[in-house]
C-alpha positions in Angstrom: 27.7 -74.9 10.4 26.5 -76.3 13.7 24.2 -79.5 13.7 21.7 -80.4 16.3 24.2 -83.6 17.3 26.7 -80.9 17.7 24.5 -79.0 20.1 24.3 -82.0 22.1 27.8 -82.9 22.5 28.4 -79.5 23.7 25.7 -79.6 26.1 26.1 -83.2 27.5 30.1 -82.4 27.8 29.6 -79.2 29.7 26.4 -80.9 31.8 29.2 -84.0 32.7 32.2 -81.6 33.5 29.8 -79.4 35.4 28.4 -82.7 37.5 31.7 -84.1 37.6 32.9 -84.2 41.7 36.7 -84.8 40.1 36.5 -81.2 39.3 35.3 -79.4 42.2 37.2 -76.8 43.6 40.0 -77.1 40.6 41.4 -73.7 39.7 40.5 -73.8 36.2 37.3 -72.8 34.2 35.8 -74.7 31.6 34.7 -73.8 28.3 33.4 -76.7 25.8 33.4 -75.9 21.9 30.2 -77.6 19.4 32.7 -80.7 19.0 33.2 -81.8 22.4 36.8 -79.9 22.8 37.5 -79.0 26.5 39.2 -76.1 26.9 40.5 -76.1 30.4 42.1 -72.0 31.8 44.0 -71.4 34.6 43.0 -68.5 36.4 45.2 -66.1 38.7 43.9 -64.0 41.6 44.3 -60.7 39.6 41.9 -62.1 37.2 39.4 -62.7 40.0 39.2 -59.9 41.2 39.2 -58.1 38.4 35.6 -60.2 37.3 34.5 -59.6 41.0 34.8 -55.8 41.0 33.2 -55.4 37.6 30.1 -57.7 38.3 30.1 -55.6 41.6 29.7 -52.0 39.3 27.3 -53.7 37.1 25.2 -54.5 40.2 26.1 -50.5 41.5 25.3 -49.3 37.5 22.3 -51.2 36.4 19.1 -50.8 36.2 17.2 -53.3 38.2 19.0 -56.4 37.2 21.7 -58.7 38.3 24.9 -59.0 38.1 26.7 -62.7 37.7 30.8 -63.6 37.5 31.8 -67.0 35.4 28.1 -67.1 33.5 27.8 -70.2 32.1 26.3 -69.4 28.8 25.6 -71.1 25.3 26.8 -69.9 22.2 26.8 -71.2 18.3 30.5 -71.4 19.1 30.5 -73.3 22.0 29.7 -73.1 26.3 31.6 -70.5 27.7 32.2 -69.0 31.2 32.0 -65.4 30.4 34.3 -63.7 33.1 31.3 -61.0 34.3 27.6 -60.7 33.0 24.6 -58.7 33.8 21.1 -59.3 32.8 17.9 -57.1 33.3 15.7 -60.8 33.7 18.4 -62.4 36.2 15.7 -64.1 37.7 15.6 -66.3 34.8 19.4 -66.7 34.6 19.3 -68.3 38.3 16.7 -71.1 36.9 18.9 -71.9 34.1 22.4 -74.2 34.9 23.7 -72.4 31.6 22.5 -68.7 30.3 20.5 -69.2 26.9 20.0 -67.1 25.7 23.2 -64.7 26.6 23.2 -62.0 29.7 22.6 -58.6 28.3 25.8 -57.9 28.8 29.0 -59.9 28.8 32.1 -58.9 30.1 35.7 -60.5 29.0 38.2 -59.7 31.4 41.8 -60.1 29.5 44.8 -63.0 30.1 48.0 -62.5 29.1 47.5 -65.4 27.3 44.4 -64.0 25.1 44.7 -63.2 21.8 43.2 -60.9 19.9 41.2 -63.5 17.6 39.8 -64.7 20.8 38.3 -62.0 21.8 37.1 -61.6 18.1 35.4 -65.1 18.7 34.1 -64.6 21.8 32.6 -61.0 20.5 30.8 -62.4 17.7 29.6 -65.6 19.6 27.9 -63.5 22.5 26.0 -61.0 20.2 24.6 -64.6 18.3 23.6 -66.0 21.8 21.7 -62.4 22.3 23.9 -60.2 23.8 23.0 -57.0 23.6 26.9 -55.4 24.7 30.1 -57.1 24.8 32.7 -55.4 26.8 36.2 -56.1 27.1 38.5 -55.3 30.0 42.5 -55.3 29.6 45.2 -55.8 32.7 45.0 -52.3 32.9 41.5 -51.9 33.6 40.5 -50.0 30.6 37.4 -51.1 29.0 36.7 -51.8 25.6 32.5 -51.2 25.0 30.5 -52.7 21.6 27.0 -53.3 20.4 26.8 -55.8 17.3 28.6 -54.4 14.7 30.2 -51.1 16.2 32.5 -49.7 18.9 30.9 -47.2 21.8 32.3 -44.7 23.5 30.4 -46.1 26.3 27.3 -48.6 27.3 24.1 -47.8 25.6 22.4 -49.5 28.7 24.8 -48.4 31.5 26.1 -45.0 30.3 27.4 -44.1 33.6 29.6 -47.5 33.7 33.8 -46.4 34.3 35.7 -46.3 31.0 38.8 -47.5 33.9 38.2 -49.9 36.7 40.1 -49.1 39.4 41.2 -52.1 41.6 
């Protein structure tokens, strides 16, 4: 279970990586768990482009919200980057340094390197922040939709989003 002084540690890591010049401009994104760990992932350019062209359809797809890539956001299992987000109140998500609660949607975009209990993780940790979908996108560009507890066919709140991204 997560404490308070847990919640801090994560928060005051994250605040000192984020304010940190040493790690401006590194290629690597952050992501701090409840105890302080620092996990530190390499990205490549597929990856990028990838997050850019889905935040760009859920700008394109969504009602009149906004689209973010690499959202800071809070969860019970720790500060992670998620890879593309879209919120309905972005307004509020661009006066916030991290996203608390969780975009409406959050978007994990697939490493060769991710397993399948990470994605598990990450799944259940955005729908406790509030997220209303998680979506997950593999190397192929298919994508993977839920709401909390079940599998869709497609979004509830974008049903017109692409099953395939197309690069």
């Amino acid at each position: 279970m997560q404490t308070t002084l847990d919640t801090d540690l994560m928060i005051r890591s994250w605040e000192w990586l984020s304010a940190e010049p040493a790690f401006d401009g590194i290629p690597y994104r952050f992501e701090v768990k409840p105890n302080g760990q620092i996990i530190m992932s390499p990205t490549k350019n597929f990856h990028g482009r990838l997050q850019f062209v889905v935040a760009s359809l859920l700008q394109q797809h969504g009602p009149a919200g906004k689209a973010f890539v690499e959202l800071s956001t809070k969860t019970p299992d720790g500060m992670y980057e998620v890879d593309s987000a879209w919120s309905l109140d972005g307004a509020r998500l661009l006066k916030q340094d991290y996203a608390d609660p969780a975009a409406e949607i959050c978007v994990e975009v697939r490493s060769p390197s991710n397993t399948h209990s990470e994605f598990q993780e990450k799944r259940k940790a955005y729908f406790e922040a509030g997220a209303k979908e998680v979506w997950f996108v593999d190397g192929e560009g298919n994508v993977s939709f839920y709401s909390p507890g079940v599998s869709l066919i497609h979004s509830l709140i974008m049903p017109n989003f692409p099953s395939k991204i197309e690069l």
